[in-house]
C-alpha positions as CSV (number, residue, x, y, z in Angstrom):
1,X,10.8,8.8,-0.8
2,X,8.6,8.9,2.5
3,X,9.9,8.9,5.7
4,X,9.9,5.9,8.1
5,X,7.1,6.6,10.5
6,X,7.2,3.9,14.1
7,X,3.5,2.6,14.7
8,X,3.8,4.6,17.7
9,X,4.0,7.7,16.2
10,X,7.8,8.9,16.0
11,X,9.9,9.7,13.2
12,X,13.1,7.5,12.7
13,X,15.8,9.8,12.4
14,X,19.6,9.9,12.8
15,X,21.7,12.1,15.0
16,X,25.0,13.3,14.2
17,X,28.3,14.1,16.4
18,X,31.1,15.4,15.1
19,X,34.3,15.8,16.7
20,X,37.5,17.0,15.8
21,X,41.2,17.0,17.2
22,X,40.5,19.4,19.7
23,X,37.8,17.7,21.4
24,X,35.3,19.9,20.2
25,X,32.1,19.3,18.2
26,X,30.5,20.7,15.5
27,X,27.3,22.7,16.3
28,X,25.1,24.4,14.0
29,X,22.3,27.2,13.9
30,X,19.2,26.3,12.2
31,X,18.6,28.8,9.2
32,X,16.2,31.7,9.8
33,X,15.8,30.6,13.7
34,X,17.7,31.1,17.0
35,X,18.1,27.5,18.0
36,X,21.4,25.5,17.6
37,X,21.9,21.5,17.3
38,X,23.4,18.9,15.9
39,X,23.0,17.5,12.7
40,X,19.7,14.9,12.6
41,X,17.2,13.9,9.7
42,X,14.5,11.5,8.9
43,X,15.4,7.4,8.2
44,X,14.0,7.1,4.2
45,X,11.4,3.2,4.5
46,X,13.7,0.9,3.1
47,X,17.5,3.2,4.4
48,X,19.5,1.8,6.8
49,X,20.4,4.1,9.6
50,X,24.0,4.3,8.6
51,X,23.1,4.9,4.8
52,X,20.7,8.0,6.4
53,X,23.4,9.3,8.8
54,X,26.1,9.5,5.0
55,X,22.9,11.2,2.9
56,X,22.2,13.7,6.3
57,X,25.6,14.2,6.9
58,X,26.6,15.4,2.9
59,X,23.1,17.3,3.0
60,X,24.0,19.4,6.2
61,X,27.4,19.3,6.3
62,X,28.8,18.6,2.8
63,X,31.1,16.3,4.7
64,X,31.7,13.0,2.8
65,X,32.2,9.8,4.4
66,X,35.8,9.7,3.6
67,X,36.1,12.7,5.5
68,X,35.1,11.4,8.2
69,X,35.6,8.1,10.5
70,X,32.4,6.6,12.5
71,X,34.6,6.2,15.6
72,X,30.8,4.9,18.1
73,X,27.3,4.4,17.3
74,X,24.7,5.0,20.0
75,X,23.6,1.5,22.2
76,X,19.9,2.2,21.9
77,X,17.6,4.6,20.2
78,X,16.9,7.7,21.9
79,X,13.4,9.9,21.6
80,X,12.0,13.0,22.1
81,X,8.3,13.9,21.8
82,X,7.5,17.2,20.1
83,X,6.1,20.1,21.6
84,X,2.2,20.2,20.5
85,X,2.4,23.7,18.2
86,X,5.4,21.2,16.2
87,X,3.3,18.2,16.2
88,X,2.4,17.7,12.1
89,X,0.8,15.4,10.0
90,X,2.9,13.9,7.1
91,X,1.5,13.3,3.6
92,X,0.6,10.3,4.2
93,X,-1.9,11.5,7.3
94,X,0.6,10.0,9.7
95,X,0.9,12.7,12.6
96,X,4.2,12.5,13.7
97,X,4.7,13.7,17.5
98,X,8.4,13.1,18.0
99,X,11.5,11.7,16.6
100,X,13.4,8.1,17.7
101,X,17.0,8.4,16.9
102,X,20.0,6.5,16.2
103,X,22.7,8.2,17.1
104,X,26.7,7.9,15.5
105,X,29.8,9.5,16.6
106,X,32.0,11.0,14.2
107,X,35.8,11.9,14.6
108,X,36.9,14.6,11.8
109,X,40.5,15.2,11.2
110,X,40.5,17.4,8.0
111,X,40.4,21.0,7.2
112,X,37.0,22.6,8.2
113,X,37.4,24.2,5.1
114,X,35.9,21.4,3.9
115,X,32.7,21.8,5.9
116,X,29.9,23.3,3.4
117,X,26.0,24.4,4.7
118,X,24.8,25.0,1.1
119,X,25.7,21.5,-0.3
120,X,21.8,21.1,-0.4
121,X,19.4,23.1,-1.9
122,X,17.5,22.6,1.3
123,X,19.9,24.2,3.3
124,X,19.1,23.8,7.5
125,X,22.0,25.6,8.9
126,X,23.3,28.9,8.1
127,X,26.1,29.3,10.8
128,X,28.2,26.5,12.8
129,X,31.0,26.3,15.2
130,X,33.7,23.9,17.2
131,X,32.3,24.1,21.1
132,X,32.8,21.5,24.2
133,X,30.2,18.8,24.5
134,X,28.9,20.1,27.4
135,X,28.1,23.3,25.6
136,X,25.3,21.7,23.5
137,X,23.1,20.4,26.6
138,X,22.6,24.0,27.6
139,X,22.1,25.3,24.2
140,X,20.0,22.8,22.4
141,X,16.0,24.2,22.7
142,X,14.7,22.2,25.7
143,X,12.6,19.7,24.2
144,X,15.7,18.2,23.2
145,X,18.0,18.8,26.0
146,X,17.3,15.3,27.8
147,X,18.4,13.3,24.5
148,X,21.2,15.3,24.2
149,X,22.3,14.8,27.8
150,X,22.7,11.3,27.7
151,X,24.7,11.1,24.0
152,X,27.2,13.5,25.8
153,X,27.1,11.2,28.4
154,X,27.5,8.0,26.3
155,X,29.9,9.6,23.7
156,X,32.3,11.6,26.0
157,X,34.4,9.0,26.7
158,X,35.1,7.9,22.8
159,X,36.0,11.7,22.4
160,X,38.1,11.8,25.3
161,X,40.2,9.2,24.1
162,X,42.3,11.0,20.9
């Protein structure tokens, strides 16, 4: 199934939060590569954001949804463009130059044994760990530090209140 490509170029995606009792969220290293984020993947044509954040999230994760609870989904869509050397064409001959996400908050209040990076064949992470929110803006590679800025800034207050 193909990916939803806008007219103006970007990749619908998802973005994924997950926080636990501790305030923290989950934060992952991309396999084979330095760079840390959160979870994020393309919207399938014809998948609702919410059924792309469940597929993305058991993919990445191996969290199911009834291990989680969608506590906030993100007011608007947020986007970054690519850096040039990233920018790709897509089988279709779509060139994709950045992502526009939607963007949910999840609270997670079971044991992180159940967390799983090789529930996919396509694994993306190969390391993860609980940090403060705050620790993702300065650690996220830069294209991708102004979208993640402003989720901290809209989610913080849902995570501050447990």
């Amino acid at each position: 199934m193909r990916d939803l490509i806008f007219d103006d170029g970007f990749r619908a995606n998802v973005g994924i939060v997950i926080f636990n009792k501790d305030r923290k969220v989950f934060f992952a290293k991309r396999k084979y590569q330095s760079g840390w984020q959160f979870p994020q993947g393309g919207i399938k044509l014809g998948e609702s954001p919410k059924k792309a954040m469940y597929r993305e999230l058991h993919e990445e994760t191996g969290l199911q949804e009834k291990n989680i609870e969608v506590t906030y989904i993100s007011d608007c869509w947020y986007e970054y463009r690519l850096p040039k050397r990233n920018i790709r064409k897509q089988n279709n001959g779509i060139t994709v130059i950045g992502q526009r996400q939607k963007w949910f908050l999840l609270k997670f209040n079971n044991n992180p044994d159940l967390i799983n990076l090789n529930s996919s064949s396509e694994q993306e992470f190969d390391s993860w760990k609980w940090v403060q929110p705050e620790t993702t803006i300065k650690q996220v590679i830069n294209f991708k530090r102004h979208v993640y800025e402003k989720v901290i800034n809209e989610f913080s207050p849902f995570i501050k209140q447990i």
